[in-house]
DSSP file (Angstrom, degrees, kcal/mol; ACC not computed):
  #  RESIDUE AA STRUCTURE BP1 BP2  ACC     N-H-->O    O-->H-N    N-H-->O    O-->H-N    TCO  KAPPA ALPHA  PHI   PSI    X-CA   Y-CA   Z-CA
    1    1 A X              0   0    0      0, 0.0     3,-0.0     0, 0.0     5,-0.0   0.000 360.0 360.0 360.0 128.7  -29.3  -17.5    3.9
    2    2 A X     >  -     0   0    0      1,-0.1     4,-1.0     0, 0.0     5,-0.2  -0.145 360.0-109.4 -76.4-179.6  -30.7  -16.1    0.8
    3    3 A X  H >> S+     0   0    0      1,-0.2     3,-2.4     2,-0.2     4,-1.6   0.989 122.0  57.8 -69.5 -54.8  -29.0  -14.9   -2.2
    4    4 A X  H 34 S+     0   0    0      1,-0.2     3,-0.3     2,-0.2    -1,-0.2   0.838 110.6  43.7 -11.8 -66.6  -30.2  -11.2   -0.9
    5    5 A X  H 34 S+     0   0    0      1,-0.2     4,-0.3     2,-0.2    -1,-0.2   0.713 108.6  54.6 -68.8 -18.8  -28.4  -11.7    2.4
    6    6 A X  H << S+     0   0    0     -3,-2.4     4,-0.2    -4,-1.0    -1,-0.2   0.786 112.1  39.9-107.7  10.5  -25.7  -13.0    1.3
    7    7 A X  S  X S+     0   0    0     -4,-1.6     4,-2.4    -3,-0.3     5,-0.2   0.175  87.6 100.2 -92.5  -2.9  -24.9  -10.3   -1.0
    8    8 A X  H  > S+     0   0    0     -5,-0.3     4,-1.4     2,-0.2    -1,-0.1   0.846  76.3  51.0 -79.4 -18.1  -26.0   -7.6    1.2
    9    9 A X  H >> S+     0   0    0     -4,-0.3     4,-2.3    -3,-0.2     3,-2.1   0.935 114.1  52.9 -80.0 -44.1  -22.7   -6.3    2.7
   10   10 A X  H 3> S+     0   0    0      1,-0.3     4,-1.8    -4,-0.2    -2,-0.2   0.753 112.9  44.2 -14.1 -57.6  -21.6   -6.2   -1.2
   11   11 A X  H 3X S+     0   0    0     -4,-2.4     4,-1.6     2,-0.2    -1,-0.3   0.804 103.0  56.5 -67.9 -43.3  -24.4   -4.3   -1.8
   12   12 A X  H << S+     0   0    0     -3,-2.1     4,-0.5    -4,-1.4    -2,-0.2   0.895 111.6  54.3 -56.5 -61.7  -24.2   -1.9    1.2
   13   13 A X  H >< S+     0   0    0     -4,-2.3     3,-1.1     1,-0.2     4,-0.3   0.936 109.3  42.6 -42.7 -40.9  -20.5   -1.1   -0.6
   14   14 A X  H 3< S+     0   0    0     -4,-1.8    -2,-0.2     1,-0.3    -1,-0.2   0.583 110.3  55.3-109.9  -9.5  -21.6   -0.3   -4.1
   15   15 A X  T 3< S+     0   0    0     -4,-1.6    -1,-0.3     2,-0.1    -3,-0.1   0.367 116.2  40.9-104.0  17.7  -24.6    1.9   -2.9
   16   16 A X  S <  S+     0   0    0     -3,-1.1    -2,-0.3    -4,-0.5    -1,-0.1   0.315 111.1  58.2 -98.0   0.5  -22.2    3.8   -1.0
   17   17 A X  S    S+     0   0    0     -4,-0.3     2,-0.9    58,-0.1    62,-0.2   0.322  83.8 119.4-103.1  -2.7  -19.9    3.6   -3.7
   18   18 A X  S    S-     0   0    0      1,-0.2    58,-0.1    -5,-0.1    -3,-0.0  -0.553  74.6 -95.7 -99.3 126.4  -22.3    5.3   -6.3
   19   19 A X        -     0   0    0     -2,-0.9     2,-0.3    57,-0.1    -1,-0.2   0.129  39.9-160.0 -18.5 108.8  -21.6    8.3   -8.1
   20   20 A X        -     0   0    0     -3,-0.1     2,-0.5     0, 0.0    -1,-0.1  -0.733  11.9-134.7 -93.6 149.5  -23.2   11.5   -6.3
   21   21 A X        -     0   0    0     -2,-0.3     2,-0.4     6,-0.0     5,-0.1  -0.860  21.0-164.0-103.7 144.3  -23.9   14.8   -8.3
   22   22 A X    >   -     0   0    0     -2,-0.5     3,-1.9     3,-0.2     2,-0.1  -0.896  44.9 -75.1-141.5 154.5  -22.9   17.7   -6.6
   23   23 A X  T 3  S+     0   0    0     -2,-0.4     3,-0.1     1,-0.3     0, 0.0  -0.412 123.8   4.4 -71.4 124.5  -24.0   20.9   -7.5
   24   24 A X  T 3  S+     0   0    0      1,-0.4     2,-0.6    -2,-0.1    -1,-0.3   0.589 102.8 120.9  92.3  24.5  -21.6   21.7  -10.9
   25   25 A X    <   -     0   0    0     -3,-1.9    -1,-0.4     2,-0.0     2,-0.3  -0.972  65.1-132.1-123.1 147.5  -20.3   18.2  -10.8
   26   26 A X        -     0   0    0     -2,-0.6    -3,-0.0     2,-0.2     0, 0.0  -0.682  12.2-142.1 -94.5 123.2  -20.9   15.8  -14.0
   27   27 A X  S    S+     0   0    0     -2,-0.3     2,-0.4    -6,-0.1    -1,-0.1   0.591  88.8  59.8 -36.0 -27.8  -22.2   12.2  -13.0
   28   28 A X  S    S-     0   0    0      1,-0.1    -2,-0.2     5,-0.0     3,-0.1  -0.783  71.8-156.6-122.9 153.1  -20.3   10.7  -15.5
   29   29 A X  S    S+     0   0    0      1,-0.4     2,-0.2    -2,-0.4    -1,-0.1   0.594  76.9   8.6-118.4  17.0  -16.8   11.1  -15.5
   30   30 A X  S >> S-     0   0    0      1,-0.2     3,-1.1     0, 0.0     4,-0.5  -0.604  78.4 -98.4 166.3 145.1  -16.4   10.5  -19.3
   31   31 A X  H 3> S+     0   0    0      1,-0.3     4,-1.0     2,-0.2     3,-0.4   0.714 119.1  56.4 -32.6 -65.2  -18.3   10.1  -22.5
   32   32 A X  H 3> S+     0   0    0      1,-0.2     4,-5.0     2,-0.1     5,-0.6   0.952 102.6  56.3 -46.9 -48.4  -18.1    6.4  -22.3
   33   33 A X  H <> S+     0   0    0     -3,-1.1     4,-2.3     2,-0.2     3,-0.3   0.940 106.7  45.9 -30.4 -78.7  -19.7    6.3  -18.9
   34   34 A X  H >X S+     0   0    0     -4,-0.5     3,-2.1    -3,-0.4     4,-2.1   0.935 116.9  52.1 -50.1 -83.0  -22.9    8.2  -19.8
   35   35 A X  H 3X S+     0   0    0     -4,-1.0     4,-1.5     1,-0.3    -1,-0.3   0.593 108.9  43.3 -31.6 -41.8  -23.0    5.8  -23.0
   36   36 A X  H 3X S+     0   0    0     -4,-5.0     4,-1.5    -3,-0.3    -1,-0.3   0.839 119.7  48.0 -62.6 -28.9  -22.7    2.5  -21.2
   37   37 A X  H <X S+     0   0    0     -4,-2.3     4,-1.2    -3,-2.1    -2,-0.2   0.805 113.8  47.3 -53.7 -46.4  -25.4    4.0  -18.7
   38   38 A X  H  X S+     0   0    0     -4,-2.1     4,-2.8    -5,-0.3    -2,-0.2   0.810 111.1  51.1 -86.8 -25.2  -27.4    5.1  -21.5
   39   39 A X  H  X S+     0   0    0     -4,-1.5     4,-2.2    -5,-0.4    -2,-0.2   0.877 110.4  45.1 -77.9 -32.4  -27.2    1.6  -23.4
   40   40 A X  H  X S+     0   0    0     -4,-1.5     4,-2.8     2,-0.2    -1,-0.2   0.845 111.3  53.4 -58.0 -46.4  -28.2   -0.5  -20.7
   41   41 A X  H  X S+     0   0    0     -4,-1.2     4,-2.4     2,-0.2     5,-0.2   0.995 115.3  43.6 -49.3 -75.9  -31.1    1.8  -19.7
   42   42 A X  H  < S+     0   0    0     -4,-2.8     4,-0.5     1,-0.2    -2,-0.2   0.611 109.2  56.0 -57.1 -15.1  -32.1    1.5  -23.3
   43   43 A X  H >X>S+     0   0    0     -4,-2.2     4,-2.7     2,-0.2     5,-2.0   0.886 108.1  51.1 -55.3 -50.9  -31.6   -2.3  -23.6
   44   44 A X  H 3<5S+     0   0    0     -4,-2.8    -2,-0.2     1,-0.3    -1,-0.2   0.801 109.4  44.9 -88.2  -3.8  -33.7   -2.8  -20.9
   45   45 A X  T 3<5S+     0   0    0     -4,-2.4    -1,-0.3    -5,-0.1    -2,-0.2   0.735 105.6  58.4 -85.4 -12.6  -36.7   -0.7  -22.1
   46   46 A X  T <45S-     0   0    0     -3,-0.8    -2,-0.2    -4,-0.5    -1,-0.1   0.778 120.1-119.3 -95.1 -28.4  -36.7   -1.9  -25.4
   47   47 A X  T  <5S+     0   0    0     -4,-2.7    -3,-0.2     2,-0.1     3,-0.1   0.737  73.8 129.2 112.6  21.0  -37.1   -5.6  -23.4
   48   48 A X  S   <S+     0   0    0     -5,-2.0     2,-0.4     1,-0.2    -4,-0.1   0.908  78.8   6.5 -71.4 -30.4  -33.8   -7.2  -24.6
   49   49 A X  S    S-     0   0    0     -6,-0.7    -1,-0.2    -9,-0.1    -2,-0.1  -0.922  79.9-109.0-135.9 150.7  -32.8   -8.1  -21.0
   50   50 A X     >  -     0   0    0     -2,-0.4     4,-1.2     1,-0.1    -5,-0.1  -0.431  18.0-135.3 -69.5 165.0  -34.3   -8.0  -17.7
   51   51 A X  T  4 S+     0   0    0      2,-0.2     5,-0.2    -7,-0.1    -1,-0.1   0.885 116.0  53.6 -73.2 -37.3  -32.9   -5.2  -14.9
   52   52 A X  T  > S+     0   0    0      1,-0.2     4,-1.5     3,-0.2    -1,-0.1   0.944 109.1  56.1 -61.1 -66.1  -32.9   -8.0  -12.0
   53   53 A X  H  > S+     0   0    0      2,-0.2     4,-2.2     3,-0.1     2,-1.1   0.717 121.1  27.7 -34.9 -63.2  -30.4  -10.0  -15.2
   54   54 A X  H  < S+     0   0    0     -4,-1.2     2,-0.2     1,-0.3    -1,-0.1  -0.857 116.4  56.3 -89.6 105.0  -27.9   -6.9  -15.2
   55   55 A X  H  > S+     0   0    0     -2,-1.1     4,-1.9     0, 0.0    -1,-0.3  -0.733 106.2  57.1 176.2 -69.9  -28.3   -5.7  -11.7
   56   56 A X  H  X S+     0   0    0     -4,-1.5     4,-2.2     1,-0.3    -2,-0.2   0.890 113.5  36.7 -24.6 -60.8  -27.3   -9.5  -10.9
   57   57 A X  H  X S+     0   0    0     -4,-2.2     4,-1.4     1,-0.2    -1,-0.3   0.918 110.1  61.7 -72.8 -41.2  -23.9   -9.2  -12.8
   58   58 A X  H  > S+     0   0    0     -5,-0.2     4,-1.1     1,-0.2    -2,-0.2   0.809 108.0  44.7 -78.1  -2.0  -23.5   -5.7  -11.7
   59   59 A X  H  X S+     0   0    0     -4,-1.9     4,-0.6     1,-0.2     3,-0.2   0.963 114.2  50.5 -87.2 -25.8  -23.4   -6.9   -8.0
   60   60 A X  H  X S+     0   0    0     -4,-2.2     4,-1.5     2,-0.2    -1,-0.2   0.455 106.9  49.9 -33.8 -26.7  -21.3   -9.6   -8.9
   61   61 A X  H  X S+     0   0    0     -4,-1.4     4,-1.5     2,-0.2    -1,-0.2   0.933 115.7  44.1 -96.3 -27.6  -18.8   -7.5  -10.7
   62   62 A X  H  X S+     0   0    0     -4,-1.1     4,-0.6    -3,-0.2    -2,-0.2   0.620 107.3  60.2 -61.8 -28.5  -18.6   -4.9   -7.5
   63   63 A X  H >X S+     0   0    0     -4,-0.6     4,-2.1     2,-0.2     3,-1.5   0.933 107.1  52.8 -64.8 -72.1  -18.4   -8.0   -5.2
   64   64 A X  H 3X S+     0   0    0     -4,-1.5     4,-4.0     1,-0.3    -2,-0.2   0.877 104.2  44.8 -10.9 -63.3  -15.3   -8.6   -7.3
   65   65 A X  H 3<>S+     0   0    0     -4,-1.5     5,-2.2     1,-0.2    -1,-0.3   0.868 117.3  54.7 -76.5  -9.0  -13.3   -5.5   -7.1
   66   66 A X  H XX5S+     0   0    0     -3,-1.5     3,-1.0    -4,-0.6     4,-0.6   0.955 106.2  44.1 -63.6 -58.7  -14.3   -5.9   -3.5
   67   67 A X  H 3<5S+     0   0    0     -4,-2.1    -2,-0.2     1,-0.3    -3,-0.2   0.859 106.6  70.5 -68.4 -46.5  -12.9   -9.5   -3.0
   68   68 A X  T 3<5S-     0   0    0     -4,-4.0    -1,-0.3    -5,-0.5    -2,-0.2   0.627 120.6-104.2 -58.6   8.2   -9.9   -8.0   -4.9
   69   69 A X  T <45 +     0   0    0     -3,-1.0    -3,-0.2     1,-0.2    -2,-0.2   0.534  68.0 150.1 111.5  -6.4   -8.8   -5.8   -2.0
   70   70 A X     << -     0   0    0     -5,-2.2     2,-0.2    -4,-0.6    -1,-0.2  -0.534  41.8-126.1 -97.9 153.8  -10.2   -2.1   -3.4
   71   71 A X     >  -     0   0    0     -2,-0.1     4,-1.0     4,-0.0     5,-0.2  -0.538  27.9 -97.8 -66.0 118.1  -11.2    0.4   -0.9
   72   72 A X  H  > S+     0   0    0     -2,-0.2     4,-1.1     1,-0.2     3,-0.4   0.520 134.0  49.0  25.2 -86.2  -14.8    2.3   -0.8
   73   73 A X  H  4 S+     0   0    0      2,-0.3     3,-0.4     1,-0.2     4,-0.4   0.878 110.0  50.0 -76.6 -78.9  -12.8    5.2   -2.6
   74   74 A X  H >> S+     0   0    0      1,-0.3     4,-0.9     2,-0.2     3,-0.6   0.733 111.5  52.1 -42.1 -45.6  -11.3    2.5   -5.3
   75   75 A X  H >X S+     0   0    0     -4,-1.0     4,-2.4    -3,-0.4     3,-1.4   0.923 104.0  51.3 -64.6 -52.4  -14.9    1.1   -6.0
   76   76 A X  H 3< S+     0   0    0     -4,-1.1    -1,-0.3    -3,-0.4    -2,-0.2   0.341 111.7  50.1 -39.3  -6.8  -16.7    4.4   -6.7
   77   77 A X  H <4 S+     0   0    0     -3,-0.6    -1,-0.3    -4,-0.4    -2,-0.2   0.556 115.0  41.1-124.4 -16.6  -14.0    5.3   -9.3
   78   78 A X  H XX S+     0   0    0     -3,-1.4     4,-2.4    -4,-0.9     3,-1.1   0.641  85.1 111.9 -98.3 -17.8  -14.2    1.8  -11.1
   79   79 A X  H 3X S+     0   0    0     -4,-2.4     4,-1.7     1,-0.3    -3,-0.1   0.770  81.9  39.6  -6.5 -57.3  -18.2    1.8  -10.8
   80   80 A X  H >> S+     0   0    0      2,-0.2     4,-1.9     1,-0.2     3,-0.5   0.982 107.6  54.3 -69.3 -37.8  -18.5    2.2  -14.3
   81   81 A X  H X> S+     0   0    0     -3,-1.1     4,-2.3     1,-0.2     3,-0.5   0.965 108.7  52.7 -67.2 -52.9  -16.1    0.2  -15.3
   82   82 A X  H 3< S+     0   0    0     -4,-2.4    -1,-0.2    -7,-0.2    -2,-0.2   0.856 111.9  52.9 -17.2 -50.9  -18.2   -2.5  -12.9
   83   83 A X  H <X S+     0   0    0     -4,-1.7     4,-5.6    -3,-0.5    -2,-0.2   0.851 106.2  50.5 -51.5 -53.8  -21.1   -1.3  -15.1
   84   84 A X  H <X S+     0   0    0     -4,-1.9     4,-6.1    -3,-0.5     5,-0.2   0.989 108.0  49.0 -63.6 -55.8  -19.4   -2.1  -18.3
   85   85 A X  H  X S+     0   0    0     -4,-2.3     4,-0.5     1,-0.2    -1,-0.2   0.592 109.4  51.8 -69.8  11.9  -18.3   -5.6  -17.6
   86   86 A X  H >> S+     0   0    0     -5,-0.4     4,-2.4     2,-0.1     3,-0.6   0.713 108.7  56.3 -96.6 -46.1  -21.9   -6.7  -16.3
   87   87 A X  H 3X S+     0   0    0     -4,-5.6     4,-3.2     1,-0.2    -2,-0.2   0.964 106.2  45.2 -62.4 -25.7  -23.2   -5.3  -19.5
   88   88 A X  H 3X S+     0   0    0     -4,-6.1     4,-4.4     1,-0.2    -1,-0.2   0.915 113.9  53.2 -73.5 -14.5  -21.0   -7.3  -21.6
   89   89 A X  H <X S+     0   0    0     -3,-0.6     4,-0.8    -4,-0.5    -1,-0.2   0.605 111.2  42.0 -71.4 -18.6  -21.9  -10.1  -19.6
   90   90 A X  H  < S+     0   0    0     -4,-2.4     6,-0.3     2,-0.1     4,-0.3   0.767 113.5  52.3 -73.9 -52.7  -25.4   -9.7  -19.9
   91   91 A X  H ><>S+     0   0    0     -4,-3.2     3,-2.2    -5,-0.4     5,-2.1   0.996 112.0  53.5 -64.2 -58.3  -25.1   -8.9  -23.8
   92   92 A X  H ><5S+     0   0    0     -4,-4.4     3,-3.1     1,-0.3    -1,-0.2   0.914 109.9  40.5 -50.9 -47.0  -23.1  -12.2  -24.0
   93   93 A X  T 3<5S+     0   0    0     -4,-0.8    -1,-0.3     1,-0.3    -2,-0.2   0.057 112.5  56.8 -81.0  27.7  -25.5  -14.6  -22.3
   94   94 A X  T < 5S-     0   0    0     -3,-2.2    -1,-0.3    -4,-0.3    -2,-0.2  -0.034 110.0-124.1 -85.2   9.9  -28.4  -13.0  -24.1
   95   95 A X  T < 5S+     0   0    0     -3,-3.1    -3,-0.2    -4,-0.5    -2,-0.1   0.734  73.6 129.8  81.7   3.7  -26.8  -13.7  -27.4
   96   96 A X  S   <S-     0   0    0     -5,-2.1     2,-0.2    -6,-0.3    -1,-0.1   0.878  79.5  -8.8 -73.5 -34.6  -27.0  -10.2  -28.2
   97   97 A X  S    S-     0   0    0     -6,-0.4     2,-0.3    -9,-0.1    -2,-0.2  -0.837  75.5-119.6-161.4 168.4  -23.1   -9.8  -29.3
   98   98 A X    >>  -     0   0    0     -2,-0.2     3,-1.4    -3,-0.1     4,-1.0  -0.753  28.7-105.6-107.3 154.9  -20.2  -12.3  -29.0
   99   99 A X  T 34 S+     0   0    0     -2,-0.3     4,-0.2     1,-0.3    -7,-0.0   0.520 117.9  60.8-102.1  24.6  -17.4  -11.9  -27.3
  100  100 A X  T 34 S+     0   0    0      2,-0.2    -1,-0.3     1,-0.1     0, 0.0   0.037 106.3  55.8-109.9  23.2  -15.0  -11.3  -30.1
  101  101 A X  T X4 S+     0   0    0     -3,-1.4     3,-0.7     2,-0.0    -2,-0.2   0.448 105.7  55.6-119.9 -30.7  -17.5   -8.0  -30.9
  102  102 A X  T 3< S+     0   0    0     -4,-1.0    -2,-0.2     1,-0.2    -3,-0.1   0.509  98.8  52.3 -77.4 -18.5  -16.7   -7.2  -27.6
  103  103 A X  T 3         0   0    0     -4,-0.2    -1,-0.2     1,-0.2    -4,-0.1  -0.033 360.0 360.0-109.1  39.3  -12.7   -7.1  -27.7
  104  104 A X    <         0   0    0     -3,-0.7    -1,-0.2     0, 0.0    -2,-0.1   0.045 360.0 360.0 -57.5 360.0  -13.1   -4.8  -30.7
């Protein structure tokens, strides 16, 4: 079994789990949202980290709330927060930040 497969029902959750727009409905479901969305984006075009890097952590952190019990429902409403902690986990192990800039 590859890492793919064996990640795949994980995966199966968390792209049913992903924030849909609907017509007059906001993607983000607060300022920080958009920002962590928008910093990551821009991390990885400017070439500090790869996407597979942070894609990696973000299935891992969704694999989490999974293993922790949460429902479909539960995951789509912590999605970002999924988001956030892969990017600091990303930021740390590229050296980008520390983690005592991170509990700021």
């Amino acid at each position: 079994m590859n890492q793919l497969d064996r990640h795949s029902p994980v995966v199966a959750t968390a792209i049913q789990s992903i924030p849909t727009v609907e017509q007059g409905s906001p993607l983000f479901g607060a300022p920080w949202q958009a920002k962590v969305f928008a910093l990551v984006v821009s991390l990885v075009e400017t070439g500090q980290f790869e996407w597979v890097d942070f894609q990696q952590h973000l299935v891992e952190e969704v694999e989490c709330t999974t293993i922790a019990g949460a429902t479909a429902e539960e995951i789509s409403e912590q999605y970002f927060e999924c988001w956030l902690r892969a990017a600091e986990r990303v930021l740390e192990n590229e050296a980008l930040v520390v983690e005592s800039d991170l509990r700021r």
